[in-house]
C-alpha positions in Angstrom: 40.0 124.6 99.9 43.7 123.3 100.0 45.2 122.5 103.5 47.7 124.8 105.2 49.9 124.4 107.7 48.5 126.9 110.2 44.8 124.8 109.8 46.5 122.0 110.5 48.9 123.0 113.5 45.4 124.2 115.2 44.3 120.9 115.1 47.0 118.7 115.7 47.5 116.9 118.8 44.4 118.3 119.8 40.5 117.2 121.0 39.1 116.8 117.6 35.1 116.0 116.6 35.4 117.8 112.6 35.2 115.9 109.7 37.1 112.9 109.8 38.8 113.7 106.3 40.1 116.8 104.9 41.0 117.1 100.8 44.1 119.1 99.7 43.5 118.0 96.0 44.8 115.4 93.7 43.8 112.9 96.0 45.6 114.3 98.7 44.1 114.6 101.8 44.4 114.2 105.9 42.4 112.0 107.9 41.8 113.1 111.7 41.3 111.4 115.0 39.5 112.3 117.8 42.4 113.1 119.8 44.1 114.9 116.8 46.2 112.6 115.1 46.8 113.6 111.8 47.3 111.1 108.6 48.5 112.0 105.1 46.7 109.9 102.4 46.2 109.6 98.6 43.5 108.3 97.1 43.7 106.8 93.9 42.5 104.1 91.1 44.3 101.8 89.4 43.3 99.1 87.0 39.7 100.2 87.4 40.1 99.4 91.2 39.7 102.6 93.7 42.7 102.2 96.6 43.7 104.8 99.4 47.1 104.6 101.1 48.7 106.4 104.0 51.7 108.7 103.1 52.6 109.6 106.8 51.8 111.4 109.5 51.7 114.9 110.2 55.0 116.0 112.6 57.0 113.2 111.1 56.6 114.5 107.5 55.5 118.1 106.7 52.5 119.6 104.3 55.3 120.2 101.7 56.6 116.9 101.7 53.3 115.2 101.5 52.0 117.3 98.2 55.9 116.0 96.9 55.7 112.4 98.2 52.0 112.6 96.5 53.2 113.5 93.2 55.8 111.2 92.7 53.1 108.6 93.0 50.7 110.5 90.6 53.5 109.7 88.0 53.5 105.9 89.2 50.0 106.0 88.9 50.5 107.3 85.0 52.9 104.7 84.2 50.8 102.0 85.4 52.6 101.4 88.7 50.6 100.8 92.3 52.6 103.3 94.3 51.6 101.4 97.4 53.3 98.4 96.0 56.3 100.0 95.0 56.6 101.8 98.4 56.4 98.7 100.3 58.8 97.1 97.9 60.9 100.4 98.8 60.6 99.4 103.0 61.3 95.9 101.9 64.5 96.9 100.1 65.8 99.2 103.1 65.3 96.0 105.7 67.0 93.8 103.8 70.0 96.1 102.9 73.1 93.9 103.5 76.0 95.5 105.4 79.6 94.4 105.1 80.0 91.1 106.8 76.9 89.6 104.9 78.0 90.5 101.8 81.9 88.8 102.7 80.0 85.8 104.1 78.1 85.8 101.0 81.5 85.6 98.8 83.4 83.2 100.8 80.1 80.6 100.3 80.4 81.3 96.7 81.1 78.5 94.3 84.1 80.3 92.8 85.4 81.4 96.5 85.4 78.2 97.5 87.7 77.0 94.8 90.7 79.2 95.6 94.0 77.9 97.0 93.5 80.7 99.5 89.8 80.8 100.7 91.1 80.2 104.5 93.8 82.3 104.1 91.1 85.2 102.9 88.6 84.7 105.5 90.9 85.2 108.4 92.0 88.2 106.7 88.7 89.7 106.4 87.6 88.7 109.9 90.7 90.4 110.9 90.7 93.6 109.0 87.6 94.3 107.8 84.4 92.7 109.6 85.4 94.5 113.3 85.5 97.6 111.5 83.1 98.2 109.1 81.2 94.9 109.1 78.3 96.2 110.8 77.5 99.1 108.4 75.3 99.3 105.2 77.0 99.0 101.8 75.0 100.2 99.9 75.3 103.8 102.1 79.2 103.7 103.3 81.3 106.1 101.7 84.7 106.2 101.3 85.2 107.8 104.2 83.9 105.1 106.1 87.0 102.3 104.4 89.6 105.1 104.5 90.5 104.1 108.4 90.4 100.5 107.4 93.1 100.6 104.9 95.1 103.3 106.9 95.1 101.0 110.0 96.3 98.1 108.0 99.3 100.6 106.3 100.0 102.0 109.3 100.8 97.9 111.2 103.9 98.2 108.1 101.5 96.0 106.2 100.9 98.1 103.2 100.9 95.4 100.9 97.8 93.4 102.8 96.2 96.9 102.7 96.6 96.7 99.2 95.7 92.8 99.1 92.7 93.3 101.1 91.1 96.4 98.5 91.7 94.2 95.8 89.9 91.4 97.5 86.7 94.1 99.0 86.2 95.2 95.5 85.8 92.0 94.2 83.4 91.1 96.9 81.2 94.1 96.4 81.2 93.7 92.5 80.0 90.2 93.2 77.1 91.6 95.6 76.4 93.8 92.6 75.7 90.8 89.9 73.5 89.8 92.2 71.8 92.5 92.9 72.5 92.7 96.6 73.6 96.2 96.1 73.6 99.2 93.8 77.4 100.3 93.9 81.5 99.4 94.9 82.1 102.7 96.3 85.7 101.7 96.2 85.6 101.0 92.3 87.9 104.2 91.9 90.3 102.9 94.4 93.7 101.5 92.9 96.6 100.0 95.2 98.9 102.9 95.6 95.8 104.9 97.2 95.8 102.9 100.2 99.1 100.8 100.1 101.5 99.0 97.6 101.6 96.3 95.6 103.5 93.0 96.3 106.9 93.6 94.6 107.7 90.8 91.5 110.9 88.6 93.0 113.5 87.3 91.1 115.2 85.4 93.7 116.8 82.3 92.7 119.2 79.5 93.5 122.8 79.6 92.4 124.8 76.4 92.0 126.6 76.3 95.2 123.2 77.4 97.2 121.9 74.5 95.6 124.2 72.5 96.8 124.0 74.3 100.1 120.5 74.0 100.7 120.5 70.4 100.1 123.0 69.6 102.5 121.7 72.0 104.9 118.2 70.3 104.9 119.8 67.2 106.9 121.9 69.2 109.5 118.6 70.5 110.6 117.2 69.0 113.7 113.7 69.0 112.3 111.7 65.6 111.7 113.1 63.2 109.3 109.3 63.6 107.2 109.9 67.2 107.1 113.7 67.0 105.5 111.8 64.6 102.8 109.3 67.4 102.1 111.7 70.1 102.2 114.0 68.3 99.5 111.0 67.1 97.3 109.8 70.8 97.2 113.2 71.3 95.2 113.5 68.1 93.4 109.6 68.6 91.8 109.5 72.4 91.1 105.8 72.0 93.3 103.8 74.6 95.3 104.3 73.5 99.4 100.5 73.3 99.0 100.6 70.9 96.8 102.5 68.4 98.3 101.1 69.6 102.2 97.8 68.1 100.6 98.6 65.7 98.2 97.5 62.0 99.4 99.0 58.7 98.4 96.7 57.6 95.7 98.0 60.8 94.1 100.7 59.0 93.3 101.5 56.1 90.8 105.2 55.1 91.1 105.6 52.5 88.0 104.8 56.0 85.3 106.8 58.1 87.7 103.2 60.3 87.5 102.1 62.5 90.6 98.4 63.6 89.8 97.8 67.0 91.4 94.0 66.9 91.7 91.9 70.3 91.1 91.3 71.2 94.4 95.0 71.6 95.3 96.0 73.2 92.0 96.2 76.6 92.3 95.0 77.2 88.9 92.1 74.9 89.8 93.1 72.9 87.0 93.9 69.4 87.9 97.6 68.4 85.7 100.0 65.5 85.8 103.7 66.3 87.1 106.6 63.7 85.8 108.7 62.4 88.6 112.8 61.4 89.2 113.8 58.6 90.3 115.1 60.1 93.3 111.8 61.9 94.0 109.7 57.9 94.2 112.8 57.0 96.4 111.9 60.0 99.3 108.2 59.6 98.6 108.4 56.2 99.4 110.5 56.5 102.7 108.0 59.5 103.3 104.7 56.8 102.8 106.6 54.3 105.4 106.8 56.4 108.4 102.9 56.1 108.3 102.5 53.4 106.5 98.5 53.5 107.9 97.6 57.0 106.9 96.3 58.5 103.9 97.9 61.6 103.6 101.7 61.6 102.6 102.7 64.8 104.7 100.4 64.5 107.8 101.8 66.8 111.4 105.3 65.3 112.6 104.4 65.8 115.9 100.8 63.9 116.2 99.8 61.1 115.0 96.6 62.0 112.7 96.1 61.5 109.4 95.2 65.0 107.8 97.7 67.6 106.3 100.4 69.6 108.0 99.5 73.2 108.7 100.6 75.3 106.1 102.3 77.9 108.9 105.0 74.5 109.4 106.4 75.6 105.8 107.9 78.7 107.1 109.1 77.4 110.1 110.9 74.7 108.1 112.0 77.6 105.7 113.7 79.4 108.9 115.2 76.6 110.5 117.1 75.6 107.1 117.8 79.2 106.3 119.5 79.7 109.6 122.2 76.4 108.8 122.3 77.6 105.7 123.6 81.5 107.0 121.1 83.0 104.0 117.4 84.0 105.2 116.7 86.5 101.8 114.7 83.5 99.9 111.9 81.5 100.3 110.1 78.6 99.5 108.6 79.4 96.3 112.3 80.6 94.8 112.4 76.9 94.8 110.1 77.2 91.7 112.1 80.1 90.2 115.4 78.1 90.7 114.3 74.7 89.0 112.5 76.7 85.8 115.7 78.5 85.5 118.4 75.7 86.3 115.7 73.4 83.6 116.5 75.9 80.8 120.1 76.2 81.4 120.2 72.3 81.3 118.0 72.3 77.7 114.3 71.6 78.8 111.9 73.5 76.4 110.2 75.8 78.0 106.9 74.2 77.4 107.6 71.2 79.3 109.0 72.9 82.8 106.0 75.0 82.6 104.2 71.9 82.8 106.2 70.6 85.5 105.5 73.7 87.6 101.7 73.1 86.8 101.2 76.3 84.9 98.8 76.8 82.4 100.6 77.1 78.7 99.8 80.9 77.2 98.5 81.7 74.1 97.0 78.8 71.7 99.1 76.5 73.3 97.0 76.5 76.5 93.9 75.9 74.1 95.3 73.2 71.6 97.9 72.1 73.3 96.2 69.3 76.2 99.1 66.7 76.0 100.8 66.3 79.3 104.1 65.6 78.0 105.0 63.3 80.8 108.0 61.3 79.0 109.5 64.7 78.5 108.9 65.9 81.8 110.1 62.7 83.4 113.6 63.3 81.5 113.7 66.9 82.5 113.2 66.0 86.2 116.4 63.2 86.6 117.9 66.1 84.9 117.1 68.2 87.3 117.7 65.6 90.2 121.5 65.0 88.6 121.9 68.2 89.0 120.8 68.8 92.6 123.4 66.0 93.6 126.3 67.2 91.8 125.8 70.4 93.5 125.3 68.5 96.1 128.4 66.2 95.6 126.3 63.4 96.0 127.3 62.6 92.7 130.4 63.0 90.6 130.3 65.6 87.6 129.5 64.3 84.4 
């Protein structure tokens, strides 16, 4: 006869000396202890081998659930499958469930991770925003519910466009843990930036002439180390990402081709490139290598005396302190770039070669056919450039 519930409340937790098993049918059955403990099992045979495995026991899983739990192993069974396998496969699964923070530590090891410009910058966002939050709880079983507060938190500091920086970056992440099979969905995959914050506005911010000039002249009223004025004015004079030049080392350099080799792992594109130099641009790199005539690095900290790279948080100090002489504080380091691609056209420079001074990747088939550096043309297009900084300047008479 089948089992039923009453049957089985009468003997549970109960003295028991009946039979040790009871059927229910399809393999299905209970198996008692003495002292009334009662076991859901299935027997079953696959591959020719007979096998028995325990489903649960009664009070943690009901009769009903058992005949359900029981079936959907009967259908293993017909495809071939050993449902004891598969459920322990199942436990396995659950255990090793990454939550939030493995996952982002997972990422930020990541070949590809590693390569970006901004991998430090990234992981003290995360640490910051995300892992105190939500770092602790499964992905694979958060809802949105559970990132809405992290994204509203971030909005809510007036930092809207981090909120938006940091989904961007948390749905990269989790498609990553997906094509690796970490986890089964992004639950923020129908997120978009306006949902939880805004998206960096495009800036058009450049130079005019007489800020040029300005700028320049500004740079040496400044009370900051002589090193720094160098960098400041070579950010200018070479069109180049602070980053670049923060890490660039000596050997970068070769001062008879007027050549400065950005290597790969200071290129923001990851793509190491060659960047022509003015003859005014070797003259403040080579003041620059004598103050530490011992050290590697070109650019190490002005205020101790160790050769590794200024901290990137100097550049906007620098910024401020030349903005303030300068009575303008709406610009910023990178309109640099934006003012010596536009100045460069207005002097003649195809555009091919100032892209190629600013160390961006040529579009279209020019960026697949097209590998010559052009370093003769660049070299002309910076003393162009450099003729032109002085005259604003009035370092120099007009032409």
């Amino acid at each position: 006869m089948p089992l039923n519930d009453t049957k089985l409340r009468k003997i549970d937790g109960k003295p028991y000396n009946g039979p040790v098993e009871l059927p229910d049918g399809g393999g299905l059955s209970v198996r008692v202890s003495p002292k009334g403990v009662i076991t859901f099992q299935l027997r079953y045979r696959i591959a020719g081998e007979l096998k028995r495995m325990k489903i649960g026991r009664y009070g943690t899983i009901s009769l009903r659930e058992a005949r359900d739990y029981a079936e959907s192993y009967r259908k293993l069974i017909a495809e071939g499958k050993d449902p004891a396998i598969a459920k322990r496969m199942h436990i396995d699964d659950v255990a090793s469930a990454p939550n939030v923070s493995v996952l982002i530590n997972e990422w930020l090891d990541s070949p590809a991770a590693k390569k970006l410009v901004k991998h430090a910058y990234w992981k003290r966002a995360l640490e910051r925003h995300v892992t105190p939050y939500v770092g602790k709880m499964i992905a694979d079983e958060m809802k949105l519910s559970h990132w809405e507060p992290v994204y509203s938190r971030i909005s809510n500091n007036d930092a809207p466009v981090m909120a938006g920086g940091v989904l961007v970056k948390m749905k990269q992440i989790l498609n990553y843990a997906i094509r690796r099979g970490r986890i089964t969905k992004n639950v923020l995959s129908t997120l978009s930036i306006p949902d939880v914050g805004a998206a960096p506005k495009a800036k058009s911010r450049h130079f005019s002439d007489s800020e040029i000039g300005l700028y320049w002249k500004s740079v040496d009223k400044t009370n900051m180390a002589y090193q720094n004025k160098i960098f400041m004015k070579l950010v200018l004079l070479t069109g180049c990402r602070g980053i670049e030049l923060r890490l660039a080392v000596k050997d970068d350099f070769d001062f008879d081709n007027k050549v400065w080799s950005v290597r790969e792992e200071n290129s923001k594109t990851r793509v190491a490139f060659k960047r022509g130099l003015s003859a005014l641009s070797i003259t403040l790199l080579q003041d620059a290598f004598d103050i530490y005539p011992e050290f590697s690095f070109v650019f190490p900290p002005a205020s101790l005396r160790e050769d590794r790279p200024m901290a990137n948080s100097v550049l906007v100090s620098l910024a401020g302190q030349i903005g303030e002489v300068m009575g303008i504080s709406d610009w910023s380091t990178h309109d640099h770039r934006r003012t010596c691609k536009t100045k460069m056209a207005e002097l003649g420079v195809a555009p091919h070669v100032s892209e190629k001074i600013l160390g961006h990747k040529l579009a279209g088939m020019l960026a697949v056919y097209d590998q010559h550096d052009y370093i003769k043309e660049q070299i002309e297009a910076a003393e162009l450039w450099a003729d032109k900084i002085q005259r604003c300047s009035g370092e120099m008479n007009p032409i």
